[in-house]
Backbone as CSV, one residue per row, in Angstrom:
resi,resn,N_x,N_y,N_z,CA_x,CA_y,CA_z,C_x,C_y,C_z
1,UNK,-32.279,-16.982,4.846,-31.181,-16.773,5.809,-30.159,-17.902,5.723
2,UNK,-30.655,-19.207,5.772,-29.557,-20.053,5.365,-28.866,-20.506,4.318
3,UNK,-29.633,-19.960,2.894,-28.944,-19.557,1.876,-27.773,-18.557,2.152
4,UNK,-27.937,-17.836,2.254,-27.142,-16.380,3.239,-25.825,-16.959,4.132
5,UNK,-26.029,-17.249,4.712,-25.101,-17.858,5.621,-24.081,-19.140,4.519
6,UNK,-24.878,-19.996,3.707,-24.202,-21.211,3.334,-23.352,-20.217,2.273
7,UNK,-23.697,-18.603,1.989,-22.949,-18.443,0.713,-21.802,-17.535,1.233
8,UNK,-22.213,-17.200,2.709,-21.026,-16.263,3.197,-19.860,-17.477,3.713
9,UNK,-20.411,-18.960,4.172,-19.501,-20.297,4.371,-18.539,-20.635,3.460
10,UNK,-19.470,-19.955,1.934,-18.700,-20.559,1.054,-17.452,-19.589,0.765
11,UNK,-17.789,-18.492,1.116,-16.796,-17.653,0.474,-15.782,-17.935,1.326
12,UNK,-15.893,-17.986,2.899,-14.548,-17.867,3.862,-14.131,-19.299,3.085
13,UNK,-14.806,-20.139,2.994,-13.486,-21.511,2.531,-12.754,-20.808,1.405
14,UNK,-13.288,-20.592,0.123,-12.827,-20.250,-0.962,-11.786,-19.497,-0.286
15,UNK,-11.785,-18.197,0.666,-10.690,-17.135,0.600,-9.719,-17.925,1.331
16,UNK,-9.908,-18.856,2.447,-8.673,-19.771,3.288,-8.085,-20.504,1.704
17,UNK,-9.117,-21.241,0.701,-8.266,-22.271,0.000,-7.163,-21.186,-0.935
18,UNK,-8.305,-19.977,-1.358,-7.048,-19.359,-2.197,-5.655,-18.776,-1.185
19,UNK,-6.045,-18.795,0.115,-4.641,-17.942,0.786,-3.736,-19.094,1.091
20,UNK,-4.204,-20.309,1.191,-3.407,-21.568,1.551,-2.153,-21.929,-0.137
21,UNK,-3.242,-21.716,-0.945,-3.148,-22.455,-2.246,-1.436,-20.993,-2.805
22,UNK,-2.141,-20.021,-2.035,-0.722,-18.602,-2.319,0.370,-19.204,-1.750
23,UNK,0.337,-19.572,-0.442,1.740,-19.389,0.649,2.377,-21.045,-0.393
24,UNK,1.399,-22.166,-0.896,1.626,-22.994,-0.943,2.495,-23.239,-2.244
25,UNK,2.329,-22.013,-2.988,2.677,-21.871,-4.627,4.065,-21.117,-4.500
26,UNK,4.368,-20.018,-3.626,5.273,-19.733,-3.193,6.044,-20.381,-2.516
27,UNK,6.029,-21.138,-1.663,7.064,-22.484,-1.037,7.451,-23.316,-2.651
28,UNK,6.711,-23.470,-3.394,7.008,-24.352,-4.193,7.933,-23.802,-5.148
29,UNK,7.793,-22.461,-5.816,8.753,-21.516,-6.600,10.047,-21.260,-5.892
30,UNK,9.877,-20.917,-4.453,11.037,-20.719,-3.349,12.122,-22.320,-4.056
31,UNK,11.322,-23.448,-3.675,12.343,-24.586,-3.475,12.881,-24.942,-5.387
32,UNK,11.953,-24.624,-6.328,12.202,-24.970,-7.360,13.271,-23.606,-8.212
33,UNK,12.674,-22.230,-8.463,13.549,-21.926,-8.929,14.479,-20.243,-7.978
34,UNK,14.091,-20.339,-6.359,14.621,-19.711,-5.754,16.441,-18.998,-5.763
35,UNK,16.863,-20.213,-6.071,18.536,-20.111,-6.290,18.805,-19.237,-7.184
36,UNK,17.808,-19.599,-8.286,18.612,-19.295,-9.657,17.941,-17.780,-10.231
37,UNK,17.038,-17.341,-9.081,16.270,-16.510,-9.214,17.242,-15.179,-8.692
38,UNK,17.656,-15.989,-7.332,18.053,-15.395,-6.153,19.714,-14.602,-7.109
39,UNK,20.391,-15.784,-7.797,21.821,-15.213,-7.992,21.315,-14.255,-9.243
40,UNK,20.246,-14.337,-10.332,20.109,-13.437,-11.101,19.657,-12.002,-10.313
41,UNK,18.989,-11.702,-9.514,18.568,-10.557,-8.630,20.077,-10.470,-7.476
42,UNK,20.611,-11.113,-7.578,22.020,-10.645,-6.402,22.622,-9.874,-7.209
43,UNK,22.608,-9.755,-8.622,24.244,-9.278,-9.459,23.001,-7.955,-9.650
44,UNK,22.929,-6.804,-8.417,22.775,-5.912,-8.543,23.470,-4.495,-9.489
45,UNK,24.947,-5.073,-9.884,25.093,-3.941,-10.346,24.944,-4.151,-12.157
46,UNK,24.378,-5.686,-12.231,23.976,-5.604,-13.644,22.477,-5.161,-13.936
47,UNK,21.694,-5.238,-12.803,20.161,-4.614,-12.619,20.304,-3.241,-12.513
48,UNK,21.452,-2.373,-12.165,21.446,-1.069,-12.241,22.078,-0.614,-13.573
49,UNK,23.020,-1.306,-13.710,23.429,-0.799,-15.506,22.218,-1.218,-16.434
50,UNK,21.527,-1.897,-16.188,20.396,-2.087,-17.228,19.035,-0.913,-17.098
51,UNK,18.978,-0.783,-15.881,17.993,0.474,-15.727,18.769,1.564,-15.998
52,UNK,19.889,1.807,-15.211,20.475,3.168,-15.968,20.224,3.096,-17.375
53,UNK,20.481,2.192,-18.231,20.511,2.349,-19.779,18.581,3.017,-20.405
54,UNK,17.818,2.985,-19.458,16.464,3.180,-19.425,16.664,4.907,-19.737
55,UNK,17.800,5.006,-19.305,17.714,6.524,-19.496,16.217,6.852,-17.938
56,UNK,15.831,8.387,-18.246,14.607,8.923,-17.716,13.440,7.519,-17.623
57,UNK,13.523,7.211,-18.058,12.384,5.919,-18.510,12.100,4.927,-17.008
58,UNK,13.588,4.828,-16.398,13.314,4.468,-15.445,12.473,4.571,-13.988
59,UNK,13.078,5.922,-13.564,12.173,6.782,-12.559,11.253,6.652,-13.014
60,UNK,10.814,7.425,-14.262,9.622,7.650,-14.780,8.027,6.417,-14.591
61,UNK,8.460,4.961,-15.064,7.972,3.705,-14.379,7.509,3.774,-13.306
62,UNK,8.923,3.904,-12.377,8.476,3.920,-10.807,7.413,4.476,-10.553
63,UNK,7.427,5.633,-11.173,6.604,6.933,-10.735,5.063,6.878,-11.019
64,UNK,5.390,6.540,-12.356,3.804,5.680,-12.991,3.506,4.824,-12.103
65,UNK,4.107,3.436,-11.463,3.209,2.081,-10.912,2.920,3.213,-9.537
66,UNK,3.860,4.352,-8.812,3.070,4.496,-7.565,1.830,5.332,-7.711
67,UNK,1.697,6.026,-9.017,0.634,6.667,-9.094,-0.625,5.951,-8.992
68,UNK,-0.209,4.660,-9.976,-1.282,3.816,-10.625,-1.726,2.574,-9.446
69,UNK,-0.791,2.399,-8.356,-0.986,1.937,-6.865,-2.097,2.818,-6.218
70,UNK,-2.112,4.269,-6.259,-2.593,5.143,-5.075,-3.823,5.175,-5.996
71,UNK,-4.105,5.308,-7.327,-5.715,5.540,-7.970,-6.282,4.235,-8.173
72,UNK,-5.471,2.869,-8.277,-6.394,1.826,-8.900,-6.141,0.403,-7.875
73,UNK,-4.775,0.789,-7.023,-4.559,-0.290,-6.400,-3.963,-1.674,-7.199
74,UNK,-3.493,-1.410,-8.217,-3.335,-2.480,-9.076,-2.254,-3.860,-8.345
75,UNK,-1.267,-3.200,-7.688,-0.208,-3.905,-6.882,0.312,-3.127,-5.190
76,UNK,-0.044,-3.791,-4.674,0.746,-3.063,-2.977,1.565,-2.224,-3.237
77,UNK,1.538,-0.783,-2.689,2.649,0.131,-3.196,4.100,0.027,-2.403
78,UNK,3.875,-1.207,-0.922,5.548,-2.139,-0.274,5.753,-2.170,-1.755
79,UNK,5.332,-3.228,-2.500,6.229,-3.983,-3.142,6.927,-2.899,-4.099
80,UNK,6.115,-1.771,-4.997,6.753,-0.763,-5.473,8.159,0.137,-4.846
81,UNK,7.821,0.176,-3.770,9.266,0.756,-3.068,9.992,0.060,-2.885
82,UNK,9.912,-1.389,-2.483,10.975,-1.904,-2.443,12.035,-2.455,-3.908
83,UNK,11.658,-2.251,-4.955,11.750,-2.383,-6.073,12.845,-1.004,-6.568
84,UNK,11.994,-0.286,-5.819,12.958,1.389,-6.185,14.056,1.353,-5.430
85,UNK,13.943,0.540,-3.782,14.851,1.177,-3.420,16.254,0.259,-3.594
86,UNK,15.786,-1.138,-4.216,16.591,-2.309,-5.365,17.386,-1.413,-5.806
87,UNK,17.149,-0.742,-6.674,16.651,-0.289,-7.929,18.344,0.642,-7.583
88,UNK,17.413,1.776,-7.174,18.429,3.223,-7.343,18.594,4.138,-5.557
89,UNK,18.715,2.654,-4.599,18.900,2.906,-3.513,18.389,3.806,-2.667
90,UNK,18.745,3.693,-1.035,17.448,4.379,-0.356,16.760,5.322,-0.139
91,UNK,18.100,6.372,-0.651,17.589,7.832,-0.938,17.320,7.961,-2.191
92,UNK,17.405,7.746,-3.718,16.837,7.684,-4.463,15.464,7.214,-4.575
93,UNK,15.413,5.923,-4.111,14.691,4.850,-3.514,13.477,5.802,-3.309
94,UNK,13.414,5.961,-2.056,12.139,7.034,-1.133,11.853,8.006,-1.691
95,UNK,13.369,8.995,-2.358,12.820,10.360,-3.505,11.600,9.726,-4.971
96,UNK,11.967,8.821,-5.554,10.751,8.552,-6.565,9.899,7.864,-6.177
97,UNK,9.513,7.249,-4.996,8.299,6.394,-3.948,7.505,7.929,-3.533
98,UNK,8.128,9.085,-2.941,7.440,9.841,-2.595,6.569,10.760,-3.630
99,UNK,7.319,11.025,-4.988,6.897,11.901,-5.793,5.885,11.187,-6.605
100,UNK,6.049,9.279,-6.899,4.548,8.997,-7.015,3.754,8.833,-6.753
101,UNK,4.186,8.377,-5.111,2.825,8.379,-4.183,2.081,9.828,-3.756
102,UNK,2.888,10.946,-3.945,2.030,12.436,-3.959,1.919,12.351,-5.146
103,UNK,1.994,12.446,-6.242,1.451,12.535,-7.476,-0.518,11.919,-7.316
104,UNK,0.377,10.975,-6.912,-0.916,9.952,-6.941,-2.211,10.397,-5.731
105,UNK,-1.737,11.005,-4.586,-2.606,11.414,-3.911,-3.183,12.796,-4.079
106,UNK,-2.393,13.893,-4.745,-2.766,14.860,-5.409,-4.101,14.377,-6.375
107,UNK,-4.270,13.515,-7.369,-4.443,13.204,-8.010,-5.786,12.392,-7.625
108,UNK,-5.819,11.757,-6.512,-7.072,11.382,-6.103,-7.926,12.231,-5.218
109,UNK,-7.253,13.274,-4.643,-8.364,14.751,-4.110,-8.431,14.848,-5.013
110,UNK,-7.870,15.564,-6.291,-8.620,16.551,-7.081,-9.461,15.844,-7.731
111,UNK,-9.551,14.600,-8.209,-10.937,13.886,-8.794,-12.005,13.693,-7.998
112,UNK,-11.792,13.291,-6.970,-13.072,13.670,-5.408,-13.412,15.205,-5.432
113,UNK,-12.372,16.094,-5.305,-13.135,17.675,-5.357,-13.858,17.809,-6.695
114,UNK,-13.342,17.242,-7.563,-13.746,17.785,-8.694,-15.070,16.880,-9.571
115,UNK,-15.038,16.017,-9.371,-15.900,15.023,-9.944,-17.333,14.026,-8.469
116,UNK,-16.544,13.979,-7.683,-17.729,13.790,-6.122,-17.803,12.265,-6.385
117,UNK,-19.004,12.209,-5.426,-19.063,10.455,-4.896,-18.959,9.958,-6.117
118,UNK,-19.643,10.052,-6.852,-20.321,9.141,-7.945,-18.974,8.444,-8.732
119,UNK,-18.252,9.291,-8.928,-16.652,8.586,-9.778,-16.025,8.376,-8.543
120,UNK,-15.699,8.535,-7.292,-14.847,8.081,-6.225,-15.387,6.346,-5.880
121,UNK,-16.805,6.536,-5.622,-17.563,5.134,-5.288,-17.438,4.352,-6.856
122,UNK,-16.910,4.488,-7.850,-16.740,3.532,-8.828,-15.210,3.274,-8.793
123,UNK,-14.602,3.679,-8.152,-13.007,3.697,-8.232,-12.710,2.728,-7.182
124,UNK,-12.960,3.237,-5.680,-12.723,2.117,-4.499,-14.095,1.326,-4.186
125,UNK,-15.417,1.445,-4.597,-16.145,1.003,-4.027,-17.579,1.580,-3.227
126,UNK,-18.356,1.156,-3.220,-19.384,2.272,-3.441,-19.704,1.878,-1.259
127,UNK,-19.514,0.871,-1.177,-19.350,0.648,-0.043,-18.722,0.926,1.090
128,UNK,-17.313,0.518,0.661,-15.916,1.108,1.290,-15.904,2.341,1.774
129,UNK,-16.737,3.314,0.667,-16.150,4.937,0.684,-17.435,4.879,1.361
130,UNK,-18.972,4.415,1.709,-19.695,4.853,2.418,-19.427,4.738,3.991
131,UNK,-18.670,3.613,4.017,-18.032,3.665,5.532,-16.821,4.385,6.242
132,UNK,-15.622,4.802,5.061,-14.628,5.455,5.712,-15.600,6.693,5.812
133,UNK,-16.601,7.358,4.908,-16.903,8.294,5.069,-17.759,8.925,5.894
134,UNK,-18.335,7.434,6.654,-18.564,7.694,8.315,-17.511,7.881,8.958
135,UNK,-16.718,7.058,9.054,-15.525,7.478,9.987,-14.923,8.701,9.691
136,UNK,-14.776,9.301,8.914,-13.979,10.233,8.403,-15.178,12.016,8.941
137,UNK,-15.724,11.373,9.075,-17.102,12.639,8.917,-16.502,13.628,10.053
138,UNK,-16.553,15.108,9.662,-15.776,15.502,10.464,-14.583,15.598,11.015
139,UNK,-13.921,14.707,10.941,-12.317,14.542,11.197,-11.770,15.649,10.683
140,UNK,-10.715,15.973,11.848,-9.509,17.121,11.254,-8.212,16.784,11.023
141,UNK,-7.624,17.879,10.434,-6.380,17.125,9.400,-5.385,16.227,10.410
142,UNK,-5.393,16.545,11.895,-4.488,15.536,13.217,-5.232,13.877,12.569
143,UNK,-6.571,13.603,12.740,-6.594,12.438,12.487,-6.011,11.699,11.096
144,UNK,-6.018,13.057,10.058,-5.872,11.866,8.767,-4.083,11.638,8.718
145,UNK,-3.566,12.906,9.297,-2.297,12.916,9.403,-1.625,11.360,9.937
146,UNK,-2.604,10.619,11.075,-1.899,9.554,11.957,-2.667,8.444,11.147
147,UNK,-3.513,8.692,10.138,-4.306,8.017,9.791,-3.253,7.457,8.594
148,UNK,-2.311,8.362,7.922,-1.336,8.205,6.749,-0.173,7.734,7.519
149,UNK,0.152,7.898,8.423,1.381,7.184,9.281,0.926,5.763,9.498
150,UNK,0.255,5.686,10.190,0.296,4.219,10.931,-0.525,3.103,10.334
151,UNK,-0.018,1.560,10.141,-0.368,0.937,8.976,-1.924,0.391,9.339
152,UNK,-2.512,-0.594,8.742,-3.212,-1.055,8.226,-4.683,-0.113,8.336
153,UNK,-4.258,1.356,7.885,-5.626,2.015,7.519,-5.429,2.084,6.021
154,UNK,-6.399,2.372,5.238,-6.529,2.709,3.600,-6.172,3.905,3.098
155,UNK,-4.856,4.029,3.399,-4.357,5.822,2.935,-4.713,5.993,1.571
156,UNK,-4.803,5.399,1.066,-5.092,5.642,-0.320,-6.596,6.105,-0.615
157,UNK,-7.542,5.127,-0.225,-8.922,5.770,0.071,-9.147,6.611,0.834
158,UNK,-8.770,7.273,1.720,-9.018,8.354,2.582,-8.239,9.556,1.722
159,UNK,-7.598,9.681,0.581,-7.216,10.488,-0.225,-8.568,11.152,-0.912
160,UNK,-9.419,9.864,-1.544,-10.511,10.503,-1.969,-11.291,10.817,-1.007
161,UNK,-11.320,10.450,0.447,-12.528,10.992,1.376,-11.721,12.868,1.656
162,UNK,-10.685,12.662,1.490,-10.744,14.221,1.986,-10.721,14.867,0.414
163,UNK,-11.318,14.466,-0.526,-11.359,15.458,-1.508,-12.620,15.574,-1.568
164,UNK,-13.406,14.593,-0.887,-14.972,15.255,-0.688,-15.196,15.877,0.225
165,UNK,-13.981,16.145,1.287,-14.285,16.815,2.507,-13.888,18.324,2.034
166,UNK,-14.273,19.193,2.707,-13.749,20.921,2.593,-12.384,21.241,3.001
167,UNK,-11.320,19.619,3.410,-10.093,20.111,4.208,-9.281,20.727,2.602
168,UNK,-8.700,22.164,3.125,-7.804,22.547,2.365,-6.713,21.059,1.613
169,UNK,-6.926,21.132,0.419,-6.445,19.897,-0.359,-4.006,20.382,-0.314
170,UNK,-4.121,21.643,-0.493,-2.702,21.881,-0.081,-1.788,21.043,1.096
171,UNK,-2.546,21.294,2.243,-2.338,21.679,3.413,-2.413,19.878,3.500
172,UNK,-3.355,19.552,3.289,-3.488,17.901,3.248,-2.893,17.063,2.507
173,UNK,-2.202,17.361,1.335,-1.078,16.862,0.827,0.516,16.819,1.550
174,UNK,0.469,17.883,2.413,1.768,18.284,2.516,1.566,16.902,4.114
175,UNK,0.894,17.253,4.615,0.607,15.753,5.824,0.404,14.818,5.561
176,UNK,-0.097,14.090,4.352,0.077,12.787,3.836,1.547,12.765,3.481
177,UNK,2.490,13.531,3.065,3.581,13.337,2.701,4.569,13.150,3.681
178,UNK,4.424,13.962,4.707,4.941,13.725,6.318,4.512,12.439,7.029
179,UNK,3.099,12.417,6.714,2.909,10.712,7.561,3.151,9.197,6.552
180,UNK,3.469,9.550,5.120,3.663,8.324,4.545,5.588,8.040,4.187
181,UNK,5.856,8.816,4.604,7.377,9.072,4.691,8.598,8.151,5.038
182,UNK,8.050,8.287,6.406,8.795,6.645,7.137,8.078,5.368,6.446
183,UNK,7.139,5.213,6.504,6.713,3.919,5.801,7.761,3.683,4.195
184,UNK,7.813,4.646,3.006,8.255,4.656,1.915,9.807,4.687,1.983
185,UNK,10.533,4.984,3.167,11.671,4.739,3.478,12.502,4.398,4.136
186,UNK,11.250,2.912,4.732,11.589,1.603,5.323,11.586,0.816,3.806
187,UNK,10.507,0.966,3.044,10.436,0.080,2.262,11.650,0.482,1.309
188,UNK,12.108,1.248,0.775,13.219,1.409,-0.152,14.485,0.935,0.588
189,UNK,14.436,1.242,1.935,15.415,0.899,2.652,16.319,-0.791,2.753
190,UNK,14.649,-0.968,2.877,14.642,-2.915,2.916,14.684,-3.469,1.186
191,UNK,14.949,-2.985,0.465,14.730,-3.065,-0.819,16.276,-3.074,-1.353
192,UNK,16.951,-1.894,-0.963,18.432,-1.253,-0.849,19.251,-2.589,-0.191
193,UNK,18.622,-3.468,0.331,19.704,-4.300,1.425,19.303,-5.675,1.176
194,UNK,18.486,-6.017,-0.109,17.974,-7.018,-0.116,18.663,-8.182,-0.990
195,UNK,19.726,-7.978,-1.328,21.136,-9.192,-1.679,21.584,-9.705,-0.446
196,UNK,21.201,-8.496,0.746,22.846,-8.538,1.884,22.107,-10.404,2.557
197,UNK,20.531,-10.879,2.186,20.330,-11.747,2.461,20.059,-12.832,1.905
198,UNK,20.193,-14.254,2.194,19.860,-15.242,1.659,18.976,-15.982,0.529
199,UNK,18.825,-16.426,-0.346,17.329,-16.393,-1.528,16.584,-17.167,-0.182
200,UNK,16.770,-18.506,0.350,15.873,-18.992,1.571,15.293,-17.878,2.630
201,UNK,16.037,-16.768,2.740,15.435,-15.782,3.906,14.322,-15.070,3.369
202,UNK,14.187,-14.875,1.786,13.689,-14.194,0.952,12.073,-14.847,0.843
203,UNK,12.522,-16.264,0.513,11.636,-17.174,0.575,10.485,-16.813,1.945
204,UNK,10.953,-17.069,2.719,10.741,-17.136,4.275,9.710,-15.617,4.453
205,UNK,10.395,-14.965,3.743,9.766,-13.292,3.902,8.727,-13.585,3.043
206,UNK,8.474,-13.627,2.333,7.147,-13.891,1.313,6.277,-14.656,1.701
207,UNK,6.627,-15.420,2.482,5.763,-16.828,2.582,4.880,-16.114,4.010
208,UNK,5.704,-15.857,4.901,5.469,-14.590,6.079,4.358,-13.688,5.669
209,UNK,4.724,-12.852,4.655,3.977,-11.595,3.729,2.788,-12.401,3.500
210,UNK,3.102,-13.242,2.558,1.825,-13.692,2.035,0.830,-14.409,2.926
211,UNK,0.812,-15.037,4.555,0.604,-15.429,5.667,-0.559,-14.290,6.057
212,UNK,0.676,-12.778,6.393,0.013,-11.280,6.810,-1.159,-11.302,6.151
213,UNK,-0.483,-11.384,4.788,-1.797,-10.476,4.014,-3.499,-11.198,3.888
214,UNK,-2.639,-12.724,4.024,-4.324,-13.400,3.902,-4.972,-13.289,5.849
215,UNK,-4.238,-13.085,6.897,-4.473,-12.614,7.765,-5.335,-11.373,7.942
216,UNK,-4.824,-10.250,7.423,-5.240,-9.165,6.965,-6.431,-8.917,6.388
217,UNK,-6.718,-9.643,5.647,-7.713,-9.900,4.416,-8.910,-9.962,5.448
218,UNK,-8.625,-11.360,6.342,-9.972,-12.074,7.547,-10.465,-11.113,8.283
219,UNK,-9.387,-10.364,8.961,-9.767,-9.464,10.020,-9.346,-8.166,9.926
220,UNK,-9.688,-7.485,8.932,-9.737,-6.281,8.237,-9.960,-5.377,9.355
221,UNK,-10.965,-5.408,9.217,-12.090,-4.021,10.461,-11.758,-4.367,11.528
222,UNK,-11.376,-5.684,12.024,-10.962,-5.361,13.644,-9.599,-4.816,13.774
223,UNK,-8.707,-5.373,12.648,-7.276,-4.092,12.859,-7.675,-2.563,13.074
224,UNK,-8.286,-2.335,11.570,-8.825,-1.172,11.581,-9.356,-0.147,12.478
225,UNK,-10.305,-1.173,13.524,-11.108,-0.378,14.252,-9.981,-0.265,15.646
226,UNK,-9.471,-1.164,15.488,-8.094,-0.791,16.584,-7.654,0.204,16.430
227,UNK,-6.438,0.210,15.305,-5.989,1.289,14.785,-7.138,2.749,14.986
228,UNK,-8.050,2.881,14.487,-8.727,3.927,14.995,-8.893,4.456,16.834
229,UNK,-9.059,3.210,17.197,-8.616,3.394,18.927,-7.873,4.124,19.073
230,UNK,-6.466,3.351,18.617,-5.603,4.027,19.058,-5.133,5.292,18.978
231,UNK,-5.734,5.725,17.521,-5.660,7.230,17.443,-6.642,8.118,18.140
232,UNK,-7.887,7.293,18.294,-8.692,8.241,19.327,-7.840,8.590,20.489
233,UNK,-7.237,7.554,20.991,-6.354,8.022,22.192,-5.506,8.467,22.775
234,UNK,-4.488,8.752,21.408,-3.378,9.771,20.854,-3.715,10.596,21.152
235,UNK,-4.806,10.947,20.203,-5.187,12.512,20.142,-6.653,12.588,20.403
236,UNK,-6.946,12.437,21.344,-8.781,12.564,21.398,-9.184,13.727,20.816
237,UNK,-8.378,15.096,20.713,-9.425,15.949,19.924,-8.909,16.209,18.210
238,UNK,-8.501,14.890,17.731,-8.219,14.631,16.319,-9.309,14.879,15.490
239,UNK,-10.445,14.911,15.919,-11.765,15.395,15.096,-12.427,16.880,15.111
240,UNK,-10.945,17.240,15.722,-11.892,18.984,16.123,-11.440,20.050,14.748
């Protein structure tokens, strides 16, 4: 047991030194090459003549990292939209954020319907998916609907819990697309407007972000289990 304990001690230091050692590496890039970063990413309309010259190639990218966000998690799919909505602005922006993030959730039911635990629990986790898939047990499409709206639940993993579930996979695409909507076009939005501010404000936002996320990281399940509150109380018969 106190082996146990000294190795779960060790890990929370390790995860504080690596989240300290993030915000701390970022302050340092901010002050060293922030400026020069900042005026090469301001001359937006030479970042759009260079992707336009991508031809199709461009979207196409986008479309790939949100797919490859929603099956493998490789990078936060914020940072992907906000990139698009840089990119080819907010309605463009949100139009190729949405078609890879449904691509991508299409794409993770039908490997859950089609293939079952065994390849889903090697993809997110053999753990993870044993617990959303308590929570999830039973649930009707009202809960996953608020479950894809409102943040810090795992929309992405609950893609594969309802492809092991019997919910019509149609019908459940078309409500992940309704509840991830506003989220994908805030982020293109804030992406679209992101010269109109300072490289120091930029700084400031990251350092913030990167703050959240090691926040996030600590107290996972108690957001979570909030967030589930709160939808119990939305809709108490979200499981019917």
């Amino acid at each position: 047991m106190a082996k146990e304990r000294t190795k779960v001690t060790k890990r929370g230091w390790l995860g504080r030194a690596g989240g300290l050692a993030l915000v701390g590496g970022l302050i340092a890039a901010g002050l060293l090459w922030g400026g020069d970063l900042y005026r090469l990413l301001a001359n937006r309309e030479a970042m759009q003549a260079w992707v336009a010259s991508l031809g199709a190639w461009g979207p196409v990218v986008t479309i790939l990292l949100h797919i490859l966000q929603v099956l493998l998690a490789p990078l936060p799919g914020q940072t992907v939209g906000l990139v698009a909505g840089y990119l080819y602005g907010p309605a463009l922006g949100t139009l190729y954020s949405l078609i890879g993030v449904m691509l991508g959730s299409a794409l993770a039911m039908g490997l859950a319907r089609e293939f079952g635990r065994p390849l889903v629990g090697r993809l997110v986790g053999r753990e993870r998916l044993a617990r959303w898939d308590r929570i999830a047990n039973r649930q009707g499409p009202v809960f996953f609907f608020l479950a894809f709206l409102l943040p810090f639940l795992p929309d992405d993993l609950l893609c594969f819990v309802v492809g092991l579930s019997p919910l019509p996979i149609p019908y459940m695409l078309v409500l992940a697309a309704l509840g991830r909507l506003p989220g994908l076009w805030v982020a293109s939005w804030l992406g679209a407007h992101a010269t109109t501010l300072p490289w120091w404000g930029w700084v400031g936002i990251g350092v913030g972000g990167a703050a959240l996320a090691a926040l996030y990281a600590r107290h996972r399940e108690r957001l979570e289990r909030s967030i589930l509150w709160l939808i119990h109380r939305v809709a108490p018969g979200a499981g019917a």
